[in-house]
N, C-alpha and C positions, 0 to 999 in steps of 0.2 A: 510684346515678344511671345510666341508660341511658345510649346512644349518641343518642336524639334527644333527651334533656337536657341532656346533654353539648353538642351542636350547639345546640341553642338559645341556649348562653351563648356571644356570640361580642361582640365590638366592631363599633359603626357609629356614625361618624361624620356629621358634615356638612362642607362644603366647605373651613369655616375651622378645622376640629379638634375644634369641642367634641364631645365623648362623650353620646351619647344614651344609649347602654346599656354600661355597664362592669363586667358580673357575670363577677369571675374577673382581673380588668384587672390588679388587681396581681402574680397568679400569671403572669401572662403574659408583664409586663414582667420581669420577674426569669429571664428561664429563655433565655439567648441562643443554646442550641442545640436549640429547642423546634421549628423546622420540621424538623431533620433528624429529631429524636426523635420527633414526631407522626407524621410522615409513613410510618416505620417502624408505630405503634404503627396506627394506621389505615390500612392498607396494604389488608385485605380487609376493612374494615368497609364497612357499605351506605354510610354518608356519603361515603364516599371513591370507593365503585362510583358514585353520584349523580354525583358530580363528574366523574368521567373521562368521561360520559356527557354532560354538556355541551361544545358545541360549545366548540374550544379554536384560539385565535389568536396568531398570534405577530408581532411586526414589527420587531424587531432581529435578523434573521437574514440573513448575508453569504455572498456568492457570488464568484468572479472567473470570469476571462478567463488563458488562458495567457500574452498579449500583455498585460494589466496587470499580472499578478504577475513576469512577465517584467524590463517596464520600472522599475518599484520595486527591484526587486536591481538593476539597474546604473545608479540614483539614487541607491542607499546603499549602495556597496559595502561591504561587512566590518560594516555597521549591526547591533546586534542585533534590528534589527525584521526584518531578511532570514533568521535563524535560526526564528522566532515563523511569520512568513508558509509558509516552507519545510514545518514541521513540518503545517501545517493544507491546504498545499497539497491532496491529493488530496478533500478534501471542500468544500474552497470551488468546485471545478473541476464537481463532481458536481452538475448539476440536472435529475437524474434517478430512476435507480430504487432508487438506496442514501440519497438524501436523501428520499425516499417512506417508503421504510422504515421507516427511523429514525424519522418522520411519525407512521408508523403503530404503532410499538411503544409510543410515548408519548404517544398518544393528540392526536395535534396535527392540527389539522382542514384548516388555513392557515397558512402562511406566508408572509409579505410581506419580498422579498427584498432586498437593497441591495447595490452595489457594495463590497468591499476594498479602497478605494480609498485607504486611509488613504498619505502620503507621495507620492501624484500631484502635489500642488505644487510641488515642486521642477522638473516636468518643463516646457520650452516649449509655451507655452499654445497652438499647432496640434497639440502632441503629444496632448495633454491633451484637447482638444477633441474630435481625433479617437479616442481610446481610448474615452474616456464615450461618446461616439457611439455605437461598436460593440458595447460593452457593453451598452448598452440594447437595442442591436436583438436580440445576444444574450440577454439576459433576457427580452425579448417575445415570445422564439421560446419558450422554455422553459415561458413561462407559459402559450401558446396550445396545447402540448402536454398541460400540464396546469391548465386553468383551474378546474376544483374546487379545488384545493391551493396554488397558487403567486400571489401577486401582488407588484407592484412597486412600489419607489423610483427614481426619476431619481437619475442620474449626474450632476453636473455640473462641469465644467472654469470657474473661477470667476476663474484667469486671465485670462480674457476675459468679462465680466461679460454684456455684450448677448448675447453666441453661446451663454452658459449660459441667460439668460433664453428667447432662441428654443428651447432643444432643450428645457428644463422646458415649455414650451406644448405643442411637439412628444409628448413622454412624455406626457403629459394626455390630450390631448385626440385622438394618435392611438395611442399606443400602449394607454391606458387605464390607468397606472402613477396611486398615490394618493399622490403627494408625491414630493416630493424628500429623500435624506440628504444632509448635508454635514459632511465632518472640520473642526469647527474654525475655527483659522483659517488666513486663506490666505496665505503668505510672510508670517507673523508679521502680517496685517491683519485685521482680525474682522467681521464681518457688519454690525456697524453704519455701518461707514465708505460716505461716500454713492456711493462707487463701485460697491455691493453694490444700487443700488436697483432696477436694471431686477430683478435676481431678488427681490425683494422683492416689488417690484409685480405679478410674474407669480404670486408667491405666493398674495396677496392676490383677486388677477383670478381665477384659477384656482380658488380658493374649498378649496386641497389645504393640508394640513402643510408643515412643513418639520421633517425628523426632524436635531437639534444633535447630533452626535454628535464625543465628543474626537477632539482630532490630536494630530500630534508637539508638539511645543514646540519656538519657535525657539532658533536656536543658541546667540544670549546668551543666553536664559533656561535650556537646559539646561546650559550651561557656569556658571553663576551657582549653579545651583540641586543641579545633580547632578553637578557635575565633581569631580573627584579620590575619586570611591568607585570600590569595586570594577565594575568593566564590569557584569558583568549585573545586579547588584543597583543599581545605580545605574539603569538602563534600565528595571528591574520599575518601582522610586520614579519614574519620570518619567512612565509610561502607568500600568499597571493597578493599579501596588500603592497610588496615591497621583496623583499626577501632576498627568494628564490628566481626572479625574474632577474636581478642584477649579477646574481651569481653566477646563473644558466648565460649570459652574458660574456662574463668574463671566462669565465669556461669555452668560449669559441675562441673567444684570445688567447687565451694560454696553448690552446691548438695550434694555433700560427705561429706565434713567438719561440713554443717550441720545436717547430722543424717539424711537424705532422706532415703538414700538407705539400713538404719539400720531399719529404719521404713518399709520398703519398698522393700524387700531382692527381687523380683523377677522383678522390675520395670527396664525396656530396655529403655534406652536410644540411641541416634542415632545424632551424629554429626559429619556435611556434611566439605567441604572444605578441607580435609584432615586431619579433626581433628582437626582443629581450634586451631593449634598452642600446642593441649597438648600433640603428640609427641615430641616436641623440648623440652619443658619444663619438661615431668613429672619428669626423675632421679634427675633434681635438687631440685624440687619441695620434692618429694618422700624424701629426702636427708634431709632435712635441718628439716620434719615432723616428720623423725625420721622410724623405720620400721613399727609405728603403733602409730598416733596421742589416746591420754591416753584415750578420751571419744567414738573413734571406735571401731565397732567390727572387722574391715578388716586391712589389708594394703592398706592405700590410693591407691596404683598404682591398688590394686585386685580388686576394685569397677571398676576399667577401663576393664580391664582385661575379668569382668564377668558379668559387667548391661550393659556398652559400648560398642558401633560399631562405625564405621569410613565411612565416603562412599567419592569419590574421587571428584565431585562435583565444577567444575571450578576451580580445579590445575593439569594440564596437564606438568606439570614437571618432570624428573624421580625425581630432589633429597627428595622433601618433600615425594613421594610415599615410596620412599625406609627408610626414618625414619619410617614412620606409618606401613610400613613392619615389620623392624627389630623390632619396637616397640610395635606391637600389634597383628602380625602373621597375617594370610592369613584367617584365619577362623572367621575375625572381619572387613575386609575390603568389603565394595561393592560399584559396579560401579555405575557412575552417571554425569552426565552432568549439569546441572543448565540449563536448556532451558527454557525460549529463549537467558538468558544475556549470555550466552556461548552456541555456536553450536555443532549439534548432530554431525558431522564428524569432528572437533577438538578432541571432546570426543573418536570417534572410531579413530581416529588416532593415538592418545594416548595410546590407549588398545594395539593395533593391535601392538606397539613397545616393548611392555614392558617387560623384559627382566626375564621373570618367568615360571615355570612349567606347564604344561599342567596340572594339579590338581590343582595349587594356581588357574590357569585360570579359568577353570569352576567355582570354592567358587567363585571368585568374580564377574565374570560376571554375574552367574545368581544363584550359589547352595546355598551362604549366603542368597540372598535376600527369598532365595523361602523356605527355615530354619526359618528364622525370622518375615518373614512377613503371611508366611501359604499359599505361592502360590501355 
């Protein structure tokens, strides 16, 4: 078999998962370190040249401010999140010509950046207000320096729900940013509670995303949940080893269940890491709600299906990609790295393997993002 035979046998779905073409499906599913191995094995083949050769986009990649990463260490003194930020400090700082670079060595075309913000809730919401403020106007500078390469996320201080809503209109519509990210929840309260609706409706209004992305967990729940292990390992289990990906998870559920998106029929949501675990879960979930919980207007899994996107975002694995495949189709997935805490050529190494059509490839490399985000 050639390399364009080879590429012919790939998986493509459709929105709700069934398999149109599954030549090879089961070799695929059995082989859990098949992108790292592929990617290798394909590294100078034309398929892989093809690829790198499509325009490539990213939109979970984080940047700071000396004044946010500043304020977050003397929020959490001795926190292991101030070791983690510390360590990635000099490239989230960088929105420049070593973040260019990098850009360019892995073939990355755009970037769409978002604040570090993780752990800003704790601070007083003028603090708060005021950092996301300057951060953006920082980020807008960076982007006008290089608008081939760089675009944005809003910041927003969610403490003060109206001031967040104005400065999300402000980012839009003067800055030219596509969406807003947001950590989670905020002082342990989640995006559904109705004090969250001016941003909501600016969401909505603004016709932008809103990129879900995990936060800390509050205290009783990391005291409950990770208390008494050892410090760092307890910290990995509560954000990336585990955590915060399950959380960020249930957090698009609680969205659903509670009438958000009834309220709110055109509101786009956007979560990163592969989905944050609700490919694995929805059929059971979906299952046991029944085909239509009695006070929605949808099928829980449709609200996925149709306000939801996935973007691949530090999991470089084929299996979890091929659930959020089968699970959500190619027309809901987009590429991404998480830079700095995962590298731009992890990321293109990953792409370059992955065992999909030349049309899934383009939607996710760059035709989802530039559909949803209005690039």
């Amino acid at each position: 078999m050639d390399e364009s035979d080879a590429d012919a046998k790939v998986l493509s779905v459709d929105r709700r998962g069934l398999l149109k073409t599954a030549a090879g499906a089961a070799g695929l599913l059995i082989a859990p370190s098949f992108g790292q191995q592929n990617a290798a094995r394909t590294a100078e083949s034309p398929a892989s040249r093809l690829r790198q050769a499509v325009r490539t986009i990213t939109l979970e990649e984080h940047f700071a401010t000396p004044e946010v990463l500043d304020a977050i260490v003397k929020a959490w003194p001795g926190d292991p999140l101030v070791g983690l930020i510390q360590a990635n400090r000099p490239k989230l700082l960088d929105l420049g010509s070593g973040r260019i670079a990098e850009m360019d060595a892995s073939q990355i075309d755009l970037q769409v950046l978002s604040l570090m913000g993780i752990g800003m809730d704790r601070l007083a919401p003028a603090d708060a207000t005021a950092l996301s403020h300057d951060s953006n106007d920082n980020l807008a500078a960076a982007i006008n320096a290089h608008p081939d390469r760089l675009a944005g996320f809003a910041a927003l201080a969610l403490q003060d729900p109206e001031k967040a809503a104005l400065e999300f209109d402000r980012c839009v519509r003067q800055l030219k940013f596509k969406g807003a990210l947001i950590n989670g929840a905020t002082n342990g309260i989640f995006l559904d509670s109705p004090r969250f609706t001016p941003v909501l409706e600016a969401a909505q209004a603004l016709d932008v995303p809103i990129y879900l992305h995990p936060g800390l967990p509050p205290t009783a729940v990391r005291e409950a949940y990770y208390g008494e292990l050892p410090r760092e390992l307890g910290f990995i289990l509560s954000l990336p080893g585990w955590g915060w990906h399950v959380e960020a998870g249930m957090h698009s559920m609680r969205l659903i269940v509670s009438g958000v998106f009834d309220r709110f029929p055109r509101l786009k949501i956007v979560l990163g890491h592969m989905g944050e675990a609700v490919p694995f879960f929805l059929a059971r979930s979906e299952g046991f709600w029944g085909l239509r919980a009695k006070s929605l207007n949808r099928h829980v899994s449709d609200y996925f299906y149709e306000n939801f996107y996935l973007t691949t975002s530090g999991y470089f694995s084929l299996p979890p990609f091929l659930c959020a495949l089968q699970s959500f189709g190619a027309d809901r997935i987009l590429f991404s790295v998480d830079h700095p805490f995962n590298t731009m050529a992890q990321g293109r190494a990953f792409l370059n393997g992955l065992p999909i059509s030349p049309d899934d490839m383009r939607k996710i490399t760059h035709g989802n993002a530039e559909r949803v985000l209005k690039l």
